[in-house]
C-alpha positions in Angstrom: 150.2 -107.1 40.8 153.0 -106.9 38.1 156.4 -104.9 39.8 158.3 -102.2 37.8 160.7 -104.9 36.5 157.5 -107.2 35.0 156.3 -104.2 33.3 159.3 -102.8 31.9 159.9 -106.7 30.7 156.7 -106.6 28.8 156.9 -103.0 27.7 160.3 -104.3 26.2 158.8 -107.4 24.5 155.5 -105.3 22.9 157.6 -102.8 21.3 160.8 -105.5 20.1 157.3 -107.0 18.5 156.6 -103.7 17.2 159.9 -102.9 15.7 159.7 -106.7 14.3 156.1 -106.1 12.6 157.7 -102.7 11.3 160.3 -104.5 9.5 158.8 -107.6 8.8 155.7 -106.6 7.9 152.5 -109.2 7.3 154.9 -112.0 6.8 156.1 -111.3 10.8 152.5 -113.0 12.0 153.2 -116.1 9.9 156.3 -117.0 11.6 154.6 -116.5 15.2 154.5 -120.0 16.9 152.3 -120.4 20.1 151.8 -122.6 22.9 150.1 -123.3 26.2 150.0 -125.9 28.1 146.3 -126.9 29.8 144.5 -129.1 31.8 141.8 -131.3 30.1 138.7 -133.3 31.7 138.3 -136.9 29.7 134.7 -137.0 28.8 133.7 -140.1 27.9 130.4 -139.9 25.5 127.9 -143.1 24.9 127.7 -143.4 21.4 123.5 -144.4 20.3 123.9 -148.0 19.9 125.6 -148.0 23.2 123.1 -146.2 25.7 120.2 -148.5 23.7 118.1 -150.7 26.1 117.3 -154.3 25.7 113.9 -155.1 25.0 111.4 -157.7 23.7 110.8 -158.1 20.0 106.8 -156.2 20.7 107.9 -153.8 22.7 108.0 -150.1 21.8 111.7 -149.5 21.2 112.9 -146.1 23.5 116.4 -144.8 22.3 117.6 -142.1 24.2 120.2 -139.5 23.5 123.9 -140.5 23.7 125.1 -139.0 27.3 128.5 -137.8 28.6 129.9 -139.1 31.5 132.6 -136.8 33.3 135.5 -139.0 33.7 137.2 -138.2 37.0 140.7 -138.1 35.2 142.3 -135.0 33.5 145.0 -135.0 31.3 147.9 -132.5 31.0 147.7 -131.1 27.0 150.5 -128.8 25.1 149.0 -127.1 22.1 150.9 -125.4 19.5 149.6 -123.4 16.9 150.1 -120.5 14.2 148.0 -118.7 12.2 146.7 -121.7 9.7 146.1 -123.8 12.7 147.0 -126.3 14.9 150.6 -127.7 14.8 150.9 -130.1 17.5 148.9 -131.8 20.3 150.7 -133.7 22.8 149.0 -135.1 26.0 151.2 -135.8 28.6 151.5 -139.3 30.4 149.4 -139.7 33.8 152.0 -138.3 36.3 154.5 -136.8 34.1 156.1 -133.5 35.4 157.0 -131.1 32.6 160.1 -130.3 33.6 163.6 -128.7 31.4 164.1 -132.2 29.9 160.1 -133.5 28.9 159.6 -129.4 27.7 162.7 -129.9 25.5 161.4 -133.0 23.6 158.1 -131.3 22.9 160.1 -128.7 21.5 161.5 -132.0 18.9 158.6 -132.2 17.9 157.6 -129.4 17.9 160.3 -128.8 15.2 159.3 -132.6 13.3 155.7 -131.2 13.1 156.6 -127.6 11.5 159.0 -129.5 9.3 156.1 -131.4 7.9 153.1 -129.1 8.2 154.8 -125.4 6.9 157.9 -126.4 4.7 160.0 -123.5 5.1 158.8 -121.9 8.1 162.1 -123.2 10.3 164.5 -121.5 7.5 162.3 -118.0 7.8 163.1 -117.9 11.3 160.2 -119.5 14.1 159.2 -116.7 16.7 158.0 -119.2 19.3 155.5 -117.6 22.1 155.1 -119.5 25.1 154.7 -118.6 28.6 157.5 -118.0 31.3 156.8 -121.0 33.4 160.2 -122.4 34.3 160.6 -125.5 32.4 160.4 -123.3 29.2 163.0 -120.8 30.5 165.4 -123.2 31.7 168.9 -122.8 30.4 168.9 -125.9 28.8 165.4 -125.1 26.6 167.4 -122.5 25.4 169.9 -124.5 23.8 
């Protein structure tokens, strides 16, 4: 259940977006910048050739279908994206934490990859969207 302080928070935010839409116009989407992170399952797929059984030059050859196996590991993912697609993927080492410092290297490059993929989009002003979580509140993500 959201208090009066988270609503009037996000009541705040919608309508700064509003006022920001208002003056910006269409443009304002095409500076929006958003990530997430998410846990993934590795799925490990047998490709044809590979699920193939051995077998005798007469005998009737039986391929079957390439099958998934469910890998019991997951990896940690951050996505970033804006409205032409994806900007950057970044899986996170097998026990990393994200914490104030690993957030703020994603955010590098972060930075590398919109410097590559939209020239110009840094100098038109980035409006990043990302949750709340503390590692991307911290004071020094900020800086």
């Amino acid at each position: 259940m959201l208090t009066e302080i988270h609503k009037t928070s996000r009541m705040g935010a919608a309508l700064k977006f509003l006022s920001r839409y208002h003056t910006g116009g269409e443009g304002f989407f095409n500076r929006i910048v958003t990530g997430d992170e998410t846990w993934v399952a590795h799925v490990n797929a047998e490709t044809k050739q590979q699920s193939m059984a051995w077998g005798h030059t007469g005998s009737p050859t039986r391929l079957r279908k390439a099958r998934q196996t469910l890998s019991a590991r997951k990896l940690m993912v951050t996505v970033f994206w804006d409205a032409q697609g994806v900007l950057l993927i970044e899986f996170m080492a097998r026990g990393t934490t994200i914490n104030s410092e690993v957030y703020c290297r994603t955010l590098k490059k972060l930075k590398r990859a919109i410097q590559n993929k939209r020239r110009g989009l840094l100098s038109s002003g980035v409006v990043l969207m990302h949750d709340n979580a503390r590692p991307n509140t911290a004071v020094r993500t900020g800086e």
